[in-house]
C-alpha positions in Angstrom: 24.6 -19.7 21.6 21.6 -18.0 20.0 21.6 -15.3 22.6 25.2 -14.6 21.0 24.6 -14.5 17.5 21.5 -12.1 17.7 23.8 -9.8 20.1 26.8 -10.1 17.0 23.8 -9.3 14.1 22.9 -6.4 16.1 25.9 -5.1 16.8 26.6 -5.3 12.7 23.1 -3.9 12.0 23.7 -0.7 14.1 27.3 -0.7 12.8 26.6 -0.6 9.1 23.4 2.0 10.2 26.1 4.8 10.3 29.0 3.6 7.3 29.7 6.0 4.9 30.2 8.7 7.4 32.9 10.4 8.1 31.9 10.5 11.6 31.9 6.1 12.0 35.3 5.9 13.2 34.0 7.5 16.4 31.3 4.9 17.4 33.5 2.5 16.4 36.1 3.4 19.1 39.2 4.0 16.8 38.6 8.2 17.6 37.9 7.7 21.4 38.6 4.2 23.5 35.7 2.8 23.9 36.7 2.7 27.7 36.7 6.3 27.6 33.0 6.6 25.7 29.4 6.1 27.2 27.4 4.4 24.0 24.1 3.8 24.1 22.1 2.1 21.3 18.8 1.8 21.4 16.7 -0.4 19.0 12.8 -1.2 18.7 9.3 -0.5 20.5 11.0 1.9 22.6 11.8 4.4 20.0 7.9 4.3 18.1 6.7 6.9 20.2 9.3 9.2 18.7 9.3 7.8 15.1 13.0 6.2 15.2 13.9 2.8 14.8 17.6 3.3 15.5 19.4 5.7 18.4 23.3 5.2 18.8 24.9 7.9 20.7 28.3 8.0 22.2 29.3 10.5 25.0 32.8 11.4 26.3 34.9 14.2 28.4 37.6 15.1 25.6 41.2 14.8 27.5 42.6 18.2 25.2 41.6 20.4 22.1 43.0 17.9 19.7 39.9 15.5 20.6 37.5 18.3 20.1 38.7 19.4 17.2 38.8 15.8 15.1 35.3 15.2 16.3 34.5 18.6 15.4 36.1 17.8 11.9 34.3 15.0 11.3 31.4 16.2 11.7 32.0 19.1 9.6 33.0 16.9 7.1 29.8 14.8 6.8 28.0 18.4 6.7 30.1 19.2 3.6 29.4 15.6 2.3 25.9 15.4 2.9 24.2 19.3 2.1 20.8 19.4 3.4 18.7 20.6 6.4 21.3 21.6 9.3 20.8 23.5 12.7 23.5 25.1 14.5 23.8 27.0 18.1 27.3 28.7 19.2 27.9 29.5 22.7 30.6 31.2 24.4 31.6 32.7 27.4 34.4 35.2 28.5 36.5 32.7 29.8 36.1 30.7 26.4 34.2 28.2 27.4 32.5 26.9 24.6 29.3 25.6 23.8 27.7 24.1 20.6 24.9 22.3 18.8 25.5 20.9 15.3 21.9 18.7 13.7 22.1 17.2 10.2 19.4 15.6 8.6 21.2 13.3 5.9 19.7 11.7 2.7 17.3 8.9 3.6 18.8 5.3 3.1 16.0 3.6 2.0 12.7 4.8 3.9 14.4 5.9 6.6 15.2 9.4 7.0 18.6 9.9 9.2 19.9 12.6 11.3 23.6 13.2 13.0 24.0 15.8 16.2 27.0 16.8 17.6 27.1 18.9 21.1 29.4 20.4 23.3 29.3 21.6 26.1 33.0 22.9 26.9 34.6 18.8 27.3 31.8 16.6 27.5 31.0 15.7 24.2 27.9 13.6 22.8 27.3 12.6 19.1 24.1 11.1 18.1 23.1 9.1 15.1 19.3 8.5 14.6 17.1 6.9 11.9 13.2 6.5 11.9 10.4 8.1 9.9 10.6 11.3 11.6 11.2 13.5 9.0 11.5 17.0 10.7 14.5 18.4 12.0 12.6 20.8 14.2 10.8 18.1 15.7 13.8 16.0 16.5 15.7 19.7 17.8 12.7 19.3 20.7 13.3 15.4 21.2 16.8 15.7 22.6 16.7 19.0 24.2 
């Protein structure tokens, strides 16, 4: 029973981490079925080395431009909500196959300084959300090369 409770005040803890965005509906799985997504969350010691304390990150092979395009919104739209330090990389090929890397860092909530990425690489698309003390983007830009 314990076991259960500290698995359900996680999962609230690392839901709330990313509320306010207008990208939460995604890790929430009303965007994408979460059948459809890879998440990974990762919480605690293991992050230290890297200055986090929080790493959520869902990843998914869109099934047509409509996905790519609302996740590409969304994003977008928590760039226009939250102005700051942003980092973006534009690919494409002759056969339009597109590529792109989107970074935000986003106002600290409390100490911790927060940061959104969004990359493409023609379907597959992952979407991170990461807190910590880590405080530059550049840094973070090597991280999760």
């Amino acid at each position: 029973m314990l076991i259960i409770i500290i698995t359900w005040l996680l999962t609230i803890a690392t839901t709330q981490a990313q509320s306010g965005l207008s990208v939460s509906p995604l890790f929430e799985g009303k965007i994408i079925p979460t059948q459809r997504m890879v998440e990974t969350r990762v919480k605690g010691k293991m992050l230290t080395k890297y200055q986090l304390t929080l790493f959520r990150s869902v990843r998914f092979k869109a099934n047509n431009k409509q996905e790519i395009n609302r996740v590409h919104d969304m994003i977008e739209q928590d760039k226009k909500k939250n102005p700051g330090i942003t980092y973006t990389e534009n690919y494409s090929s002759e056969k339009s196959r597109s590529k792109e890397t989107l970074m935000l860092q986003l106002p600290k909530q409390g100490n911790q300084n927060r940061f959104l990425c969004y990359k493409r690489n023609n379907e597959d698309v992952t979407v991170i959300y990461m807190e910590g003390t880590l405080n530059s983007l550049d840094t973070l830009r090597e991280l999760i090369k």
